[in-house]
C-alpha positions, 0 to 999 in steps of 0.5 A: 683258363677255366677248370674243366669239371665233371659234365653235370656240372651247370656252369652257370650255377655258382651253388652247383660249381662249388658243390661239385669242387668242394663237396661231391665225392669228399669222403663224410664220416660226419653223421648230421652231414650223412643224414642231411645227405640222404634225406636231400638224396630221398627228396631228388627222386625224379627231379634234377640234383641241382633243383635240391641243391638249390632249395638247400638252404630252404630245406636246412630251414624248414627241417630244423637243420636236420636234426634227426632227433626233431624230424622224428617227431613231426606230426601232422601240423608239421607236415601240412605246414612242410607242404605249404612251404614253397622253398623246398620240394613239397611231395608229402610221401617225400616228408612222410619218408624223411619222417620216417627215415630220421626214425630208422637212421636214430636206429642204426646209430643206436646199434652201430654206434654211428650211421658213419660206422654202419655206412662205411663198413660196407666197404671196409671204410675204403672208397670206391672207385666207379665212372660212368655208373648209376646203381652197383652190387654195393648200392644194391646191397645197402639199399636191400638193408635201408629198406628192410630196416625200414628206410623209404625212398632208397632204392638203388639209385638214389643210394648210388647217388648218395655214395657218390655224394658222400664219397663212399663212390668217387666218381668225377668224369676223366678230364675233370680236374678232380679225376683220379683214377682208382690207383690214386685214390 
């Protein structure tokens, strides 16, 4: 009998249904993984998470593997050669953003040691419990700072989702068989 998951979960995705198992809403301290996380989260705005999850592989490729340090210094061949590329999502504000972000993120490891540790201290370095929400006064709170730091595409919401995706929120929909309510977790 097949499992029953959260109901954004395509499926008929293997790619989405081992994402979903595997990866949603595990806690990351890993700052490469945090920083891949959040370049993927600024490039889903206004399109569907399984369209980047799909081109995952694509962008690993094109972005160096997401080395910050690399992506900090793309300049403009790179950027037209990122715009020609057809495997990931080519929205030049989008690659001028993640540009720009690798800069800032390098920052906040310089002052905190790790992204992990300027990330995780917002909560205490305790996960969050929340259904059913798309932004919250912690998403709120870290996207304020992203941005006066100098972060683009990190508004309230694509930050939400990127809690949710590196476990700071944990959030599978009641009768999902990874639920837990807030006391479990």
């Amino acid at each position: 009998m097949e499992q029953k998951r959260c109901g954004w979960c395509n499926l008929k995705n293997p790619l989405y249904v081992n994402y979903h198992d595997e990866e949603w809403g595990v806690p990351t301290h890993d700052d490469h993984e945090l920083f891949e996380l959040l370049i993927l989260e600024s490039f889903q705005a206004g399109l569907s998470w399984e369209t980047i999850l799909n081109k995952r592989a694509n962008f690993r490729a094109a972005f160096d593997g997401f080395e910050a340090e690399k992506i900090r210094e793309y300049g403009p061949e790179k950027i037209e050669k990122l715009m020609a590329d057809k495997g990931i999502v080519r929205n030049r504000r989008k690659i001028e953003a993640a540009i720009n972000n690798a800069a800032v993120f390098l920052e906040i490891q310089r002052e905190w040691g790790t992204f992990s540790e300027y990330f995780w201290h917002f909560t205490g370095g305790k996960v969050v419990y929340e259904v059913g929400e798309t932004r919250s006064e912690l998403s709120d709170r870290i996207s304020k700072d992203l941005q006066k730091r100098g972060m683009k595409f990190v508004g309230t919401t694509i930050i939400y989702a990127y809690l949710q995706s590196a476990g700071v929120v944990y959030s599978h929909d009641e009768g999902c068989f990874l639920y837990k309510d807030g006391d479990e977790i």
